[in-house]
C-alpha positions in Angstrom: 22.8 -31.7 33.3 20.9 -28.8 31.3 18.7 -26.7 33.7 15.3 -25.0 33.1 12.3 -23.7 35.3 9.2 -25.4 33.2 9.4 -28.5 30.9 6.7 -28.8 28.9 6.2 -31.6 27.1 4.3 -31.6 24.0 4.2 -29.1 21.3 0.1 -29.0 20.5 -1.9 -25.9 20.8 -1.6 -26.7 24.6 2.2 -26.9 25.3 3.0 -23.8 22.5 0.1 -21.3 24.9 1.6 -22.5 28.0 5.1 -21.7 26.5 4.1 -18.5 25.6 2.4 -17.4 28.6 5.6 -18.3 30.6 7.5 -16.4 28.5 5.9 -13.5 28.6 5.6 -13.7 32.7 9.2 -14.0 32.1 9.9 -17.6 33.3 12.1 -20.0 31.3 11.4 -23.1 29.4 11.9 -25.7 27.0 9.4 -27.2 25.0 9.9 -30.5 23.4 7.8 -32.7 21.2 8.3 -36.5 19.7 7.3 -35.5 16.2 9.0 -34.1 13.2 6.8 -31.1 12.6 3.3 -30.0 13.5 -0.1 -31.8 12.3 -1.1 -30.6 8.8 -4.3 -32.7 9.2 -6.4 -31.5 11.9 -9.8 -31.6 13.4 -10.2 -29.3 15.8 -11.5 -26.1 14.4 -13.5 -23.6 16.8 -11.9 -21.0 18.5 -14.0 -19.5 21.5 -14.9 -16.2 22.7 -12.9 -16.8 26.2 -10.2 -18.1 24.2 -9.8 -15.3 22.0 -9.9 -13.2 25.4 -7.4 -15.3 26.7 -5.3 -14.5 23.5 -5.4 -10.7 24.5 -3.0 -11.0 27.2 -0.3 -12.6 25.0 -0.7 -10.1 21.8 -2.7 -13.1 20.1 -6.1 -12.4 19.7 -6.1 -9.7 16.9 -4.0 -12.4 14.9 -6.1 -15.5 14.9 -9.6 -13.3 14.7 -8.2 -11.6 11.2 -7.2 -15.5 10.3 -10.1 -17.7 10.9 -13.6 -17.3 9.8 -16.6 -15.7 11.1 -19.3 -17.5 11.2 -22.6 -16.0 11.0 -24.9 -18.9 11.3 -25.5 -22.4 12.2 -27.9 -24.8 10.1 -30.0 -27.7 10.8 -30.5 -30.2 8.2 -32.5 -33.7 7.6 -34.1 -35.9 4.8 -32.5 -33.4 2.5 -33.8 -29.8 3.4 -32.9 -27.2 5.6 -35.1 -26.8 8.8 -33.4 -24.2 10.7 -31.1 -21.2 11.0 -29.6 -20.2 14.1 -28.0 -16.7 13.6 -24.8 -15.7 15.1 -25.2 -11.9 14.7 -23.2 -10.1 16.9 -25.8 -9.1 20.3 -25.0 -6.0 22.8 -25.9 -7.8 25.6 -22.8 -10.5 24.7 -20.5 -8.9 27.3 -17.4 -10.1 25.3 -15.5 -8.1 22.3 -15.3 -11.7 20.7 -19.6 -12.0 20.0 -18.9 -14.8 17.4 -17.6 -18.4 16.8 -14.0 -18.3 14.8 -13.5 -21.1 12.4 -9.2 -21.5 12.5 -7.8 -25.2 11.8 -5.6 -26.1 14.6 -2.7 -27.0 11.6 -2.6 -23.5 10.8 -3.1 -22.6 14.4 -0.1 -24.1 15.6 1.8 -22.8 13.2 1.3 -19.1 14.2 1.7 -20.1 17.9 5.3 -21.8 16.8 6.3 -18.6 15.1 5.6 -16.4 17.8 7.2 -18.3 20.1 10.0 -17.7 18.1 9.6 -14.4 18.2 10.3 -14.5 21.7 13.8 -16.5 21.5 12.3 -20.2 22.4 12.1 -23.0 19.4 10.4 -26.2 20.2 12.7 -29.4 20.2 11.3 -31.6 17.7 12.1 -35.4 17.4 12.5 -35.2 21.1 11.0 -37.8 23.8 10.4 -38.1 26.8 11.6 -41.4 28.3 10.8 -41.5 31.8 11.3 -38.9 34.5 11.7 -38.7 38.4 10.9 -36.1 40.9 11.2 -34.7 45.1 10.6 -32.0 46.8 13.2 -29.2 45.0 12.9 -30.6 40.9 11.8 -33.0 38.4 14.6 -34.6 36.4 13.9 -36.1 33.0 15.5 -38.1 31.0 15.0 -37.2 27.3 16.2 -39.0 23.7 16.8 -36.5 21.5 16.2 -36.1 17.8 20.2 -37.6 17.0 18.9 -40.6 19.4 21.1 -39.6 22.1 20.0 -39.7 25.8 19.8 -36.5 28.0 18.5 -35.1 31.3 17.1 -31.6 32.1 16.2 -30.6 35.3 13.5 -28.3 36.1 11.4 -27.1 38.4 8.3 -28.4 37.4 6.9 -30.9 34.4 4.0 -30.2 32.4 2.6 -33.1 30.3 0.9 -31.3 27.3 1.9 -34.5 25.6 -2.1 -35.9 24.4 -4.0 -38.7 25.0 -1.2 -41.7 25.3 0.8 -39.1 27.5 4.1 -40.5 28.9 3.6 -37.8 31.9 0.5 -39.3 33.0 1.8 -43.2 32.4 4.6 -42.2 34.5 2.7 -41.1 37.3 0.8 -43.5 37.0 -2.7 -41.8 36.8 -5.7 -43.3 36.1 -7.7 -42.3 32.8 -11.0 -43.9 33.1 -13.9 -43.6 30.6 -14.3 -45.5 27.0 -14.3 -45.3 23.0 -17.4 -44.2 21.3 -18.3 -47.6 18.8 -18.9 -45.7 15.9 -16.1 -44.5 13.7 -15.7 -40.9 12.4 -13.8 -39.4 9.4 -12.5 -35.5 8.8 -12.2 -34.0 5.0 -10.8 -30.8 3.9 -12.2 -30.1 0.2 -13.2 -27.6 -2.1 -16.5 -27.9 -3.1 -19.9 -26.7 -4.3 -22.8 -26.2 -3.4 -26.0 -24.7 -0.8 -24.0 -26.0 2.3 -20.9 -24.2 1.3 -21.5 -20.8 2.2 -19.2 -19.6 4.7 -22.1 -21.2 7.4 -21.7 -24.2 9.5 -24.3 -27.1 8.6 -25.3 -30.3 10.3 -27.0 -33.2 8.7 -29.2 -35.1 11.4 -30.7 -38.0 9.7 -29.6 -41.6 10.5 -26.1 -42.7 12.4 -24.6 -43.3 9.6 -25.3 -40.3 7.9 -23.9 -37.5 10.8 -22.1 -34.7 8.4 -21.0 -31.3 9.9 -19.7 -28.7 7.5 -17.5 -26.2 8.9 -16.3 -23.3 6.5 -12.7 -22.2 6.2 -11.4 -18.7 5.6 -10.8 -19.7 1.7 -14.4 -19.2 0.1 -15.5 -22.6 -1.2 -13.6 -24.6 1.0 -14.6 -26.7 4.2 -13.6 -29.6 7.1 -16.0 -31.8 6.7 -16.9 -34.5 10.1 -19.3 -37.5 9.5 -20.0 -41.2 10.8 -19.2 -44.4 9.0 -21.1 -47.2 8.9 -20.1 -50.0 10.6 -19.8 -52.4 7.6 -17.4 -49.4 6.6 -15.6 -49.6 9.7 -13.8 -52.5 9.2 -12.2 -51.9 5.6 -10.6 -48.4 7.0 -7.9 -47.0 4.8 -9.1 -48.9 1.6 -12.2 -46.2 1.3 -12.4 -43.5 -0.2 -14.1 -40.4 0.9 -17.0 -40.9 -2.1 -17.5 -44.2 -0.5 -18.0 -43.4 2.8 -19.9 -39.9 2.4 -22.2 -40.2 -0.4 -25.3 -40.4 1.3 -24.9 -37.3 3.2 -23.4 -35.5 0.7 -26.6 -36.3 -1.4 -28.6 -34.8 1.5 -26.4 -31.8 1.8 -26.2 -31.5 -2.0 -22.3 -30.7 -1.9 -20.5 -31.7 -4.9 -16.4 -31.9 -3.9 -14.4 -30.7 -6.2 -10.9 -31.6 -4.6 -10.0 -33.4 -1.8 -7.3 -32.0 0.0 -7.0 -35.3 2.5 -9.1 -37.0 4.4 -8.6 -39.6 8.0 -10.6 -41.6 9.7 -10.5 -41.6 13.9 -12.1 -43.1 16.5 -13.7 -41.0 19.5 -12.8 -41.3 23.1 -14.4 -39.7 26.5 -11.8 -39.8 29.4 -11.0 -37.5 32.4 -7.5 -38.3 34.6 -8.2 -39.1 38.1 -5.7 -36.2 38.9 -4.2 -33.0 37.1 -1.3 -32.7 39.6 1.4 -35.3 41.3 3.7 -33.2 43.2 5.9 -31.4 40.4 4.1 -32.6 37.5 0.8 -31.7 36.0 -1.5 -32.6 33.3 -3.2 -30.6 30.8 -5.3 -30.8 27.5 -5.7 -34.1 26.4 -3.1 -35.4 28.6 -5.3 -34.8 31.3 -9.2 -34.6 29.4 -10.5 -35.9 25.9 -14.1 -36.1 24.9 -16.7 -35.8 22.0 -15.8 -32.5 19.3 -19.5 -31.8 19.7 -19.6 -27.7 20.8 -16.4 -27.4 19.6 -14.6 -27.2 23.6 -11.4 -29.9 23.1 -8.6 -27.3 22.5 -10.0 -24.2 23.7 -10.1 -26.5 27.1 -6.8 -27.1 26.9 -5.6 -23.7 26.2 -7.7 -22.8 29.0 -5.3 -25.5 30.9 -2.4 -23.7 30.5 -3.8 -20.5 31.1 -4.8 -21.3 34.4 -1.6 -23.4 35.3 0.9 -20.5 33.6 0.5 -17.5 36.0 0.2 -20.1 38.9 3.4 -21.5 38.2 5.1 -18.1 37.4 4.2 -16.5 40.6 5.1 -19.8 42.7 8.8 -19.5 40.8 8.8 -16.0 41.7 8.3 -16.4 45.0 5.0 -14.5 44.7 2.8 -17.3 46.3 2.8 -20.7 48.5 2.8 -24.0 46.9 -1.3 -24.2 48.0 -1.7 -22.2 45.2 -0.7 -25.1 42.2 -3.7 -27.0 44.2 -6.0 -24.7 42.7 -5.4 -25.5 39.0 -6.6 -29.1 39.6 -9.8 -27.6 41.7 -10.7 -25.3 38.9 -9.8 -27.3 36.0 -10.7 -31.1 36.9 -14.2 -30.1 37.7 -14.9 -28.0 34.7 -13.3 -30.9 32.6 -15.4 -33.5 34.4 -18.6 -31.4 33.4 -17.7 -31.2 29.6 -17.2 -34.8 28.9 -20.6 -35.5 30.5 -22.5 -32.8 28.8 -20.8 -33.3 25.3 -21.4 -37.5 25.9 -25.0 -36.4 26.3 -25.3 -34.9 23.2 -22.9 -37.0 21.1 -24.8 -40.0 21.9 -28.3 -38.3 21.0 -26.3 -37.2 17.3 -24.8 -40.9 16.5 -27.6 -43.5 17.8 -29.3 -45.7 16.2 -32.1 -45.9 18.5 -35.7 -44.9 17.9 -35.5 -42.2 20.7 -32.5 -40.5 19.3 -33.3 -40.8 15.5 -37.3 -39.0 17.1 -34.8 -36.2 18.6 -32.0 -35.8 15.6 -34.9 -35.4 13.2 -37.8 -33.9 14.9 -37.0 -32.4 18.1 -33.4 -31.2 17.5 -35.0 -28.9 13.9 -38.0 -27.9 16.7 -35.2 -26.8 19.6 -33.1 -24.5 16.9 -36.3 -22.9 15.4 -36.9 -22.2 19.4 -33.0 -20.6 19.7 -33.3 -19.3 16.4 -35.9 -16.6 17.9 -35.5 -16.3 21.4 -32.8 -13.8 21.8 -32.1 -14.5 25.5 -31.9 -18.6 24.7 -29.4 -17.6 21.9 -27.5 -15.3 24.5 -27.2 -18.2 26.9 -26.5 -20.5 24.2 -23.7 -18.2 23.3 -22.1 -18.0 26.5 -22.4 -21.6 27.7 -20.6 -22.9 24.3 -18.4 -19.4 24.6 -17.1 -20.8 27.7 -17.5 -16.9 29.1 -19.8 -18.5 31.6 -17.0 -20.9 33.0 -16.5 -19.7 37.2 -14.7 -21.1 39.8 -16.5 -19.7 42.8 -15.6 -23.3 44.4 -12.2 -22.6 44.5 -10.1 -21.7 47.3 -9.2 -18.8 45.6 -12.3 -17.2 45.3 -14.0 -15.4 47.9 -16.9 -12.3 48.0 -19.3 -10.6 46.3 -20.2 -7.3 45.0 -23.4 -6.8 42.7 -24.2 -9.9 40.7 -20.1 -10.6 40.5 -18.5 -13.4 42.8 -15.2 -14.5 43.5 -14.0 -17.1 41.0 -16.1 -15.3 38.1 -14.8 -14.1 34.9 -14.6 -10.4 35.2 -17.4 -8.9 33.2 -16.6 -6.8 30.4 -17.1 -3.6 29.6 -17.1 -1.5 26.6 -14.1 0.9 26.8 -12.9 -0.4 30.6 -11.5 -3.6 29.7 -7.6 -3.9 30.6 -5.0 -6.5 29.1 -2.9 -6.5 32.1 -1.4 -10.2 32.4 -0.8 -9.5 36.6 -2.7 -9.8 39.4 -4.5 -5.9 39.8 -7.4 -4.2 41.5 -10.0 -2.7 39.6 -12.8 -0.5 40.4 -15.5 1.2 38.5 -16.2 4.2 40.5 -14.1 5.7 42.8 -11.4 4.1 44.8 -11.3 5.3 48.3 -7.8 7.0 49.3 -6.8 4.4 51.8 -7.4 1.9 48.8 -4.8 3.5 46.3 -2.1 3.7 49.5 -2.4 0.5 50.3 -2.1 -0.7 46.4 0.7 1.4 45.7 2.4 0.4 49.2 2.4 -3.4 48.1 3.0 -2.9 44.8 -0.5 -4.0 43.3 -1.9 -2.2 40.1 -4.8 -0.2 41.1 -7.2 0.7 37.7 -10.3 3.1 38.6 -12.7 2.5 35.6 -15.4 5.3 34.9 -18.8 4.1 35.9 -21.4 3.8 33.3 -24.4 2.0 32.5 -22.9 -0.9 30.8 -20.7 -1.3 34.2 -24.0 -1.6 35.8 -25.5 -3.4 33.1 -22.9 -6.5 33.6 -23.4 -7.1 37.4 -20.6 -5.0 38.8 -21.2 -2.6 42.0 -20.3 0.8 42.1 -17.3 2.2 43.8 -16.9 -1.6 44.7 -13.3 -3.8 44.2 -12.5 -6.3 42.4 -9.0 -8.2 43.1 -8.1 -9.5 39.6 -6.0 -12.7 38.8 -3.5 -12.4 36.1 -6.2 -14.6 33.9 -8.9 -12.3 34.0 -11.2 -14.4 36.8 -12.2 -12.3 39.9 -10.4 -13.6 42.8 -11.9 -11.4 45.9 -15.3 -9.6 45.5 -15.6 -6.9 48.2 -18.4 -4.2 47.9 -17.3 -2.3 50.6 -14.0 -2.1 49.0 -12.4 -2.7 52.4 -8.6 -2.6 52.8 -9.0 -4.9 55.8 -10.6 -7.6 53.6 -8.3 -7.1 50.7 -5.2 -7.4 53.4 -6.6 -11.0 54.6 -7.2 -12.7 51.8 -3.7 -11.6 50.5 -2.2 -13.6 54.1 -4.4 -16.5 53.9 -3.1 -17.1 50.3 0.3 -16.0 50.9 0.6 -13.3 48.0 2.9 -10.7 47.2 3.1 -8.2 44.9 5.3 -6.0 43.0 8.9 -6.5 42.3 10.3 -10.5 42.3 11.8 -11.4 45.1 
């Protein structure tokens, strides 16, 4: 029987990040997926400011911001003319180096993901399946059918079901995945075209159900992913339409004249949440574990969030670094925030694709009214920016989090700073200030990085307290807040969580 430490299970944008970020704590794996080859027809498209943070801890971020798009603006259409302009321009008081929305298809995506994973020594098994699995206290065994049609069994010391919405991992378990399907039905286009709504801006067409467009540009000038509504007489005759047929309207209101259609799908829309994200050795992340509306653009930066939270937790539990309590915190942090998102896109996906009076009032009146409002408030397009950014994202519920200092508590993202920030992918102490000496002794004794940041104005600026510490998890979030930067308190919360530091045991 082959042997590993992780099994991940599905080879989306998901499983490859989690692969990675095991790898590069230095924890073994095998990734496997049913399919012969990743998607080349895709529909999710945004990549996120806290994703692209995320990104900096693996060498990643760099790569996909010089390959996607920036977009610079957001546009509000109906009855054929444009009522507003929300710009994207890059604001100061963003603390993030990532102040913009990134247009990169997941096809192309994935592809970079797969060949750095590469790059590190790991290929992802294609054509394999997972056929059932069983687990107890020490492993998980699964039994796999590989791409010859041969059966196998690898044992590991944990499962992660990366493997989408009809996961196997989460039938197996036997988790619940309540929620429903949107009634309308969608379709996705890639297409050179012409026109005023293909600019290198995104632009949404509000007028009646039928006639939802969003235009989202790709890094090839002239070329955009379109995502619209059918109608439901449409509906029912499915593969025999063509993309003319089903878009025309909008495109009229839009005035974009295709010039070639690269492909085009049809999809129906689902809004779900697992009743769990853990079952002893096995977890649950992306859409395995969460699927809901593409409004905001949150489905795969949520996932990749997923495995950034599970990674490190996993790695340091294998390492010996932490008790088992600690994978209970991945479902605390995650399962809530995932809960929130399918509500709050619902909300809005419901007001974009109804057919009621109320909605169509809001699509065409209110909604142009609401981005005029954002379009000139800077602090609404700040919030805005964060919320949709998912920089605001805390855990300060979590059993992990504890403390403040200035505006910063324990389960927040640490702020960023200008010239201060660290891409250190362990757990570490920072302070912006001075560190006291009995501080740095006790750091060096156990082994835990100690950075002492200069303090400035923008330190101040973003909520932090002088001379204060700030016990950093290997994902960036603040895990103790203590502004008397007291050994003691840094010394307890270590026990209560059973932590160590420095070399593996």
């Amino acid at each position: 029987m082959e042997r590993t430490e992780v099994l991940i299970v599905g080879a989306g944008p998901t499983g490859l990040v989690l692969a990675l970020w095991l790898t590069r704590l230095g924890i073994r794996v095998r990734i496997i997926d049913r399919t012969a080859g990743p998607g080349t027809a895709s529909r999710a498209l945004g990549i996120q400011a806290r994703t692209l943070e995320l990104y900096r801890l693996l060498g990643l971020a760099e790569a996909v911001a010089a390959a996607g798009h920036r977009v610079p603006a957001v546009n509000v259409w109906t009855a054929g003319t444009r009522r507003a302009r929300v710009a994207f321009a890059a604001d100061p008081r963003n603390p993030t180096p990532y102040p913009f929305l990134l247009i990169y298809p997941q096809d192309a995506h994935e592809r970079l993901l797969i060949d750095r994973l590469a790059a590190a020594g790991i290929r992802v098994e294609r054509g394999t399946e997972l056929i059932g699995f069983t687990q107890d206290r020490a492993r998980v065994v699964a039994t796999l059918r590989t791409a010859e049609g041969a059966p196998a069994q690898v044992a590991a010391a944990y499962l992660a079901g990366c493997d989408g919405a009809r996961s196997t991992v989460r039938e197996t378990l036997g988790i619940g995945f309540p929620g429903g399907t949107y009634d309308r039905f969608f379709y996705v286009a890639d297409l050179a075209a012409d026109g005023p709504a293909i600019d290198g801006e995104i632009h949404l067409n509000l007028d009646g159900a039928a006639d939802f467009l969003a235009v989202f540009p790709l890094a090839e000038r002239g070329r955009a992913r379109l995502v619209g509504t059918m109608r439901d007489d449409q509906a029912g005759r499915g593969e025999r339409l063509t993309f003319d047929e089903i878009a025309v309207t909008a495109l009229e209101r839009l005035r974009i004249a295709p010039r070639t259609v690269n492909w085009f799908s049809t999809y129906r829309v689902h809004h779900r949440v697992a009743d769990r994200f853990r079952d002893g050795r096995a977890f649950l992340l992306g859409d395995a574990g969460h699927i809901h509306s593409p409004a905001g653009g949150q489905g795969m930066n949520t996932g990749i969030g997923d495995a950034m939270n599970l990674g490190w937790k996993l790695a340091a539990c294998l390492r010996g670094r932490a008790d088992d309590a600690l994978l209970d915190t991945y479902e605390t942090e995650r399962i809530g925030f995932a809960r929130r998102l399918v509500a709050t896109t619902d909300r809005v996906f419901t007001l974009a694709t109804s057919e009621t009076p109320l909605a169509q009032l809001g699509r065409t009146t209110l909604a142009p009214l609401l981005a005029r409002l954002v379009a000139g408030s800077p602090a609404l397009r700040r919030y805005l920016f964060r919320t949709i950014a998912q920089i605001a994202l805390a855990y300060r519920h979590s059993a992990l989090s504890a403390g403040r200092a200035g505006r910063v508590h324990g389960g927040d993202r640490l702020p960023w700073v200008p010239g201060a920030d660290v891409d250190d992918p362990e757990w570490r102490v920072q302070v912006h200030g001075a560190a006291a000496p009995d501080l740095a002794r006790w750091c060096g004794q156990q082994g835990l990085r100690l950075h002492v940041c200069a303090w400035s104005p923008e330190a101040e600026r973003v909520g932090l307290a002088r001379d204060a510490l700030y016990l950093v998890r290997p994902d960036g979030y603040v895990a103790l807040a203590d502004g008397q930067a007291s050994v003691s308190t840094l010394a307890a919360f270590q026990a209560q969580h059973g932590l160590t530091w420095g070399a593996d045991d």
